[in-house]
C-alpha positions in Angstrom: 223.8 42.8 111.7 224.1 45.1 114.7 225.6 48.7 113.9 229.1 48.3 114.9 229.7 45.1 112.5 227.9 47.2 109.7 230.4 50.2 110.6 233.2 48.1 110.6 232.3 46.2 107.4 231.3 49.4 105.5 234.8 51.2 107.0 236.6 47.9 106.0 235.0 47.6 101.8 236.4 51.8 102.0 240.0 51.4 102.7 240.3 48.8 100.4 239.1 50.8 97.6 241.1 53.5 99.0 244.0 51.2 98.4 243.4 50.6 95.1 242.9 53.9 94.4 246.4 54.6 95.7 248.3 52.0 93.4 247.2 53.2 90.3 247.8 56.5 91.0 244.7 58.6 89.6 244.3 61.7 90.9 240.3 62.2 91.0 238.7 65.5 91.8 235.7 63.8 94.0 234.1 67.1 94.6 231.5 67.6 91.6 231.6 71.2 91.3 235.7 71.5 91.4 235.5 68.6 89.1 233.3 70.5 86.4 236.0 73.8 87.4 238.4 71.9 86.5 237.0 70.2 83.4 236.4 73.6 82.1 239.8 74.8 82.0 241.8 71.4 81.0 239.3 70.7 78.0 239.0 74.5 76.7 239.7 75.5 73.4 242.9 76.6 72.8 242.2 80.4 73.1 246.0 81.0 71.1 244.8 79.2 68.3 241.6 80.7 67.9 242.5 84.2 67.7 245.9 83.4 66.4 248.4 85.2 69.8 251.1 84.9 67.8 253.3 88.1 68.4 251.3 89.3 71.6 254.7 87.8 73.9 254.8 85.0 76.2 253.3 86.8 79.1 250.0 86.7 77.4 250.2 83.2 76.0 251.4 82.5 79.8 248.5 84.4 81.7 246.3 82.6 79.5 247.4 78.8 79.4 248.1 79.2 83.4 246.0 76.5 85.2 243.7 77.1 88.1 245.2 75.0 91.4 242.6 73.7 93.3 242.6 73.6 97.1 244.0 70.5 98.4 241.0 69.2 100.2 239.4 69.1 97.2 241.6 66.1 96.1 240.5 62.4 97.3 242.6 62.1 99.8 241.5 65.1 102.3 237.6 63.6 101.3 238.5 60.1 102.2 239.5 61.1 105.4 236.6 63.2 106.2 234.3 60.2 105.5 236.2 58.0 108.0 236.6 60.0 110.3 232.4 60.2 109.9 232.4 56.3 109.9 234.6 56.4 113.0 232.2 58.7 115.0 228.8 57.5 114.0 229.6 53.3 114.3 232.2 53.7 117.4 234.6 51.4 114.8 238.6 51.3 114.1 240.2 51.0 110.8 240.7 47.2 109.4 244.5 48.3 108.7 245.4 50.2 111.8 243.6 46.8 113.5 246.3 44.5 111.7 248.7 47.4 112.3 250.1 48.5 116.3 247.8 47.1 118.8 249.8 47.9 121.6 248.6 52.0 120.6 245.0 51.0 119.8 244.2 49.5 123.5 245.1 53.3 125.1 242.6 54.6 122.7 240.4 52.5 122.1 237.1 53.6 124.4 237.8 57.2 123.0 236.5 58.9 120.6 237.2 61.7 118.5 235.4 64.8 119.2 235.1 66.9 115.9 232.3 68.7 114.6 232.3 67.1 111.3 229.4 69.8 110.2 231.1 72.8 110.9 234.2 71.1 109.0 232.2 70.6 106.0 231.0 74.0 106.5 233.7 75.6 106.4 235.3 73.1 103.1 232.3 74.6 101.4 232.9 78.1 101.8 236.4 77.2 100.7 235.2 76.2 97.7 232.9 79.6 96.7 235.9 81.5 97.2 238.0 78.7 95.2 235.0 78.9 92.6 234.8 82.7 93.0 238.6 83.3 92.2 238.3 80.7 89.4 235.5 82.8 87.3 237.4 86.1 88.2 240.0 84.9 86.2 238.1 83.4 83.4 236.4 86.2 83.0 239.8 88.3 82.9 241.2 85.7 79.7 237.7 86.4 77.9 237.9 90.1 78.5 242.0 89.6 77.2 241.1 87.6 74.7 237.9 89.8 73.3 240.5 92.6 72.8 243.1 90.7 71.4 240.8 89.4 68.6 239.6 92.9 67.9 243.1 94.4 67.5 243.9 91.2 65.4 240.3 91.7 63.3 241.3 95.4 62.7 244.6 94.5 61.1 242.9 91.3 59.2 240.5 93.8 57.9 243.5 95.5 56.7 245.5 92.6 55.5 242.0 91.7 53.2 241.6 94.6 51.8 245.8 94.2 50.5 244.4 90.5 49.5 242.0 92.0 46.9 244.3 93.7 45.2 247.1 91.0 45.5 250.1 93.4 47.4 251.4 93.8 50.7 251.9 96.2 53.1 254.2 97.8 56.0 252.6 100.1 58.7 254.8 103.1 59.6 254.0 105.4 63.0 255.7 108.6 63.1 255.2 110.8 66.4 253.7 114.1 66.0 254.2 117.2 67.8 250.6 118.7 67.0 248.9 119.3 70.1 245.8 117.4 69.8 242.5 119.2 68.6 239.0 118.2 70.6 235.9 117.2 69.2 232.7 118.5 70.4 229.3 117.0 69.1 228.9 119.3 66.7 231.6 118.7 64.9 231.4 116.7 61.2 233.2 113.8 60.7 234.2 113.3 57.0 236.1 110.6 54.9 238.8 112.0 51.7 240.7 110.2 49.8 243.5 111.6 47.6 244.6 109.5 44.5 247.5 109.9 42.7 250.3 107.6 40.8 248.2 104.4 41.4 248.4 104.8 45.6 244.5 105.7 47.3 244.9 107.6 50.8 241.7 107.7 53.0 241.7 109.9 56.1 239.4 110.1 58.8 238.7 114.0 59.4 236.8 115.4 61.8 236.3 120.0 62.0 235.2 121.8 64.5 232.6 124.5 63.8 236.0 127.1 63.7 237.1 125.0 61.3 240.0 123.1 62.9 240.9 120.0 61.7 241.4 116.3 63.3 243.1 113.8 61.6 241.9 110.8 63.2 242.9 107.6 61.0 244.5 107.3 57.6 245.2 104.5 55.7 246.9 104.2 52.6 247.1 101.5 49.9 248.3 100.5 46.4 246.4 100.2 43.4 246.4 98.2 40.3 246.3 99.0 36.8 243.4 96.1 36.4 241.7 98.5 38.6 242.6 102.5 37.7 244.5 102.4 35.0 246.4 105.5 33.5 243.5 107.8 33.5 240.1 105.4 34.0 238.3 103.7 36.4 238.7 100.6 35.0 236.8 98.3 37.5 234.4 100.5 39.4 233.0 97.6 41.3 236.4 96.5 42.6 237.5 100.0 43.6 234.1 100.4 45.1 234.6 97.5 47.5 237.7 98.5 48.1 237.1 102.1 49.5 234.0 100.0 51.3 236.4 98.5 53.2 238.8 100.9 54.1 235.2 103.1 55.1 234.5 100.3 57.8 238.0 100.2 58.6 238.1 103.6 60.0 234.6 103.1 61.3 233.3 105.9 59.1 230.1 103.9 58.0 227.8 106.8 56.1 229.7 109.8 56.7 230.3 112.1 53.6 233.2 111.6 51.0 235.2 114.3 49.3 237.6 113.0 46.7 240.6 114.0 45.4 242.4 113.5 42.4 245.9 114.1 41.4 247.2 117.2 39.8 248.0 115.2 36.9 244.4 114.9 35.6 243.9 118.2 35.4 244.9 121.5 33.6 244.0 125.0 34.1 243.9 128.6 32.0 242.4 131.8 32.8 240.6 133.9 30.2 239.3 137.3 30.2 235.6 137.6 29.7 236.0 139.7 26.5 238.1 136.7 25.0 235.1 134.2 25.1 231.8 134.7 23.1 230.3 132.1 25.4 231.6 130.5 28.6 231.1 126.5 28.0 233.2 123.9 26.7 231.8 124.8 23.2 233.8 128.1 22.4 236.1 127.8 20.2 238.9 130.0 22.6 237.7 127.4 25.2 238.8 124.2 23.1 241.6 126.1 21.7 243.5 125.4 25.1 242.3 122.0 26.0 245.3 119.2 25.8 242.1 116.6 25.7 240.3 116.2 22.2 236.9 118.2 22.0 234.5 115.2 22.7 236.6 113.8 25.4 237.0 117.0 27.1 234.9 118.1 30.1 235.7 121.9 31.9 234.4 123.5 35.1 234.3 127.2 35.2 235.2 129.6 38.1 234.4 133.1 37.6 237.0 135.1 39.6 235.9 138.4 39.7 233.0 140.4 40.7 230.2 140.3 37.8 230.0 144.0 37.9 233.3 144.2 36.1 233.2 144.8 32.3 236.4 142.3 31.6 236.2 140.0 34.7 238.5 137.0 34.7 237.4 133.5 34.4 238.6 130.6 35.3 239.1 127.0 33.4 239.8 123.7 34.8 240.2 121.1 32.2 240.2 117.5 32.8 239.3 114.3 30.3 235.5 113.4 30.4 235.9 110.0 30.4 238.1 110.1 33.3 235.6 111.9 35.5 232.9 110.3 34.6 234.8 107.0 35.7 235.0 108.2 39.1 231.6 109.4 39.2 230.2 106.1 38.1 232.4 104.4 40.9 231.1 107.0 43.4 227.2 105.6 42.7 228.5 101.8 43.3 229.8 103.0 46.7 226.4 104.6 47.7 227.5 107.5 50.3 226.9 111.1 50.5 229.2 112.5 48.1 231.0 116.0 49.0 231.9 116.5 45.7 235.2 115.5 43.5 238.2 118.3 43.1 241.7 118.4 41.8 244.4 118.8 44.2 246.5 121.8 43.5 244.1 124.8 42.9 242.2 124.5 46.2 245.5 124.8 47.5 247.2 127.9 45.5 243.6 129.5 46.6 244.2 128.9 50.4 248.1 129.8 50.0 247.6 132.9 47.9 245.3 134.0 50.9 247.8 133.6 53.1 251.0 135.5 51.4 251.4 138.8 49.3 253.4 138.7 46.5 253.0 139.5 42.9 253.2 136.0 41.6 253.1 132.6 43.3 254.1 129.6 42.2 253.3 126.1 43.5 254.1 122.7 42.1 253.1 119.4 42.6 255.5 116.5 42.9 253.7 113.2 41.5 255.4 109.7 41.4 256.1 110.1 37.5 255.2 114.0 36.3 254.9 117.2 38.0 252.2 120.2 37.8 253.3 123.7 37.8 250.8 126.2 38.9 251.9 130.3 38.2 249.3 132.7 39.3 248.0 135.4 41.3 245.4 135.9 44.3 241.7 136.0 42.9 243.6 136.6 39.8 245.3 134.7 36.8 245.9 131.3 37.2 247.5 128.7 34.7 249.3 125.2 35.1 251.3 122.7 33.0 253.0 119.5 32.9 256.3 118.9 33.1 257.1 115.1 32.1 259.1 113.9 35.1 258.5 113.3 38.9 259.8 111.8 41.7 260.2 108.1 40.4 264.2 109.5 38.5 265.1 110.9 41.7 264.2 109.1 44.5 267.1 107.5 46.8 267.9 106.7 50.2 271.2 107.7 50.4 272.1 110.3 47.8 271.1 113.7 48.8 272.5 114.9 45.4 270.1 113.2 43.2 266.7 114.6 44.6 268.9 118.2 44.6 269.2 117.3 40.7 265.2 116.7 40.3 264.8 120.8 42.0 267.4 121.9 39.8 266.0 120.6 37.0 262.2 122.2 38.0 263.8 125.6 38.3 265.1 125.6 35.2 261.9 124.8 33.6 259.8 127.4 35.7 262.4 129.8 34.9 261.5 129.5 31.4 257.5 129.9 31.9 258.4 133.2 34.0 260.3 134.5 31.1 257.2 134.0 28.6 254.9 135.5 31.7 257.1 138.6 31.6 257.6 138.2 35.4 260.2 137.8 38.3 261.2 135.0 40.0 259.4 134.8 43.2 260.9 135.0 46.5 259.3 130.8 47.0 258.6 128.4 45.4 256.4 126.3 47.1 256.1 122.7 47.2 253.3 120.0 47.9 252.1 116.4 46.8 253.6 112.7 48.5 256.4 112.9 45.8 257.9 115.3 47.9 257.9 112.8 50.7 259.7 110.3 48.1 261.9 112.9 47.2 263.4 114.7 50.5 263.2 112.9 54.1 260.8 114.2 56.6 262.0 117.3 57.5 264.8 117.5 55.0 266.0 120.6 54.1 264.6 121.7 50.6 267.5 123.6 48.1 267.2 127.6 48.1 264.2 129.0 46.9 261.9 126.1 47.5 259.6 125.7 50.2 256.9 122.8 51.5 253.0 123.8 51.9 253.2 122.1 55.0 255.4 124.5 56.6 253.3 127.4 55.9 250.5 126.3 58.5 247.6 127.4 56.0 245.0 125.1 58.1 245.1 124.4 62.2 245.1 120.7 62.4 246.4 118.1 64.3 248.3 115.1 63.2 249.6 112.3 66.0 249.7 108.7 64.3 250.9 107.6 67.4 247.2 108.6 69.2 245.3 106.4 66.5 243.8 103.3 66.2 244.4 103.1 62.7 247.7 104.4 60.8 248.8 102.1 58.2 250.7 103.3 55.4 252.5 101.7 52.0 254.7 104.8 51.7 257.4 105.7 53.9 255.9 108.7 54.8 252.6 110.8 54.2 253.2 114.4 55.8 252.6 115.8 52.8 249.7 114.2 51.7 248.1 114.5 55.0 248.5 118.5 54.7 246.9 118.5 50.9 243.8 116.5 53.0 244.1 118.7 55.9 244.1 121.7 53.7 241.2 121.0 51.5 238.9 119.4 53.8 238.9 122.8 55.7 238.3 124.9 52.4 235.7 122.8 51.2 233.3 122.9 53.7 
């Protein structure tokens, strides 16, 4: 079989599967590596349903289900006709159809042939289809990068959403913008965790301070606690809580930095004696017991002396607090296995820093709790006592009524103007306010009835504060100003 005849035969066999290929209509990739391209992207996992896009809008989900078009000689049809027209050139042969077709057109051409450099053509089809290839890994690589940090956000806030899980509630983010300009960070500078507990809600904040003292507020989260967990007063499942504040710890990426925590107020009570009253300072003296609400073996008291040692009747200070309760936390504190700042009540490292701050005779600070209310009356580096008063913020709190939370301040003056009158004292010019009651209590930036005044507005500490700048700001309350000062405030003091 001479050349030609082979040709001819070879060219014939092609066109007829050509033709078959035509009625049913399958639209092959013949080119192996557009092939595997395009296997990749019609066969890939759905990327939505992996990381769950629902929420992130349809141009997402649209960028990445869009499909990559492939160049059209990369379809059978443009291939088909490069391989004849190679058949055509090599054997000298005509097409079987076009033979059976015009003949009249074939004798005018039929000595000629078709000059085309077929390998330039193929050349060229392949650096087509680098740059085909090239664009199609560009934008691969542009839905794994999208995808990588969708799945991140989305693993931040399932972190988040576990951590609610445990303890069986929900949760509602809230982002309030911040006028605070924002406070830089050298290398220097520590990066702390504090939480503040109080009324059965746990605040963490990520704190950074500058050498000068100036504090960052760089994440906060805040979430409700159980009873099963911390009951009224008591820890009541350490290893829960532990894991809990674990969480929230890897959260806001704080992984070994030191803990300082906070407790409410509320566990707490505070007297001043004069040296000359005590025989012995510990929790032993009589005069000591004497003023303890807690009974004598459930009653553990931290000292302060507040004067200079060289006086003769130097005045000493008494913090009170139930010794099962403390050592509750403290036990908890070992399960979670960080450096541990120390623990402190609220409102004293507060009247310190605000007594520092103004000059007057007397100051008096409260504390605004969900369901009671401490009342500190004191002096700077002087006298300082507190007590409960049984009502908070829970009787008061509405949305709509401005005159119900003016009832709950009515209601405190009254009692502190009873205390002043057994103190043999004035009323102060203020009365200053703290504690996330408040923020239950009067709307941010409320005006507060005459006489009262928040911590907050006092600018004690220079910190900043912009939720909207942070990666993690996730609240149960409507609003955390005031707590986020308390932290501010005593994260700068104590260190």
């Amino acid at each position: 079989m001479d050349k030609k005849k082979f040709g001819s035969k070879f060219l014939h066999i092609f066109e007829k599967l050509e033709y078959l290929y035509k009625i049913s209509n399958r639209k092959l990739n013949a080119n192996y590596l557009s092939k595997r391209v395009d296997s990749l992207f019609s066969r890939r996992v759905k990327i939505e349903e992996l990381i769950n896009l629902e929420g992130y809008g349809k141009a997402t989900k649209a960028f990445i289900n869009r499909k990559i078009n492939l160049p059209k000689w990369a379809t059978v049809d443009s291939f088909s006709k490069a391989v004849r027209l190679l058949i055509k050139n090599k054997f000298g042969v005509t097409t079987a159809i076009e033979t059976h077709g015009s003949q009249s057109s074939k004798k005018n051409k039929s000595d000629s042939k078709i000059e085309i450099n077929f390998k330039d053509k193929l050349i060229n089809l392949f650096v087509e289809l680098k740059q085909s290839v090239g664009k199609a890994r560009s934008s691969l690589l542009e839905k794994k990068s999208l995808a990588s940090s969708a799945k991140n956000s989305i693993l931040r806030t399932f972190s988040f959403q576990t951590i609610f899980k445990r303890i069986g509630l929900s949760s509602h983010s809230v982002i309030k913008r911040q006028n605070e300009p924002s406070i830089k960070l050298a290398k220097n500078s520590l990066i702390i965790g504090v939480i503040l507990y109080s009324d059965h809600l746990l605040t963490l904040a990520r704190i950074g301070i500058t050498p000068n003292k100036k504090v960052a507020i760089r994440g906060v989260v805040e979430v409700p606690i159980p009873g099963q967990i911390i009951g009224d007063n008591l820890v009541e499942d350490s290893n829960e809580l532990a894991d809990i504040i674990l969480d929230l710890f890897n959260l806001l990426n704080l992984n070994n930095s030191p803990l300082l925590v906070v407790l409410s107020s509320s566990f707490f009570n505070i007297h001043t004696f004069s040296s000359s009253e005590l025989k012995i300072i510990s929790n032993t003296d009589y005069k000591v017991q004497s003023k303890s609400p807690y009974l004598p073996a459930d009653t553990f008291v931290e000292f302060l002396r507040m004067s200079p040692k060289v006086h003769k009747d130097n005045l000493i200070r008494a913090v009170y607090s139930r010794k099962h309760t403390i050592e509750s936390w403290t036990n908890m504190l070992e399960t979670v296995n960080v450096p541990i700042i120390g623990l402190t009540p609220a409102s004293p490292v507060v009247f310190d820093i605000l007594t520092a701050k103004i000059s007057e005779r007397i100051t008096i600070l409260i504390d605004i709790d969900i369901k009671s209310t401490t009342v500190l009356i004191g002096s700077k580096s002087s006298s300082l006592d507190s007590f409960k008063l049984p009502y908070g913020a829970s009787l008061y709190m509405s949305d709509s009524t401005y005159e119900l939370s003016q009832n709950y301040f009515t209601r405190v003056f009254s009692s502190i103007k009873l205390a002043i009158e057994e103190y043999d004292e004035q009323m102060p010019t203020n009365i200053y306010v703290m504690g996330h009651g408040l923020d239950y209590l009067v709307k941010e930036g409320g005006p507060l009835p005459k006489k009262f005044r928040r911590v907050s507005d006092m600018g004690l500490v220079d910190y900043s504060y912009s939720p909207a700048n942070m990666d993690i700001h996730e609240l149960h309350s409507k609003s955390v100003v005031s707590t986020v000062d308390t932290l501010a405030n005593i994260a700068s003091s104590c260190l």
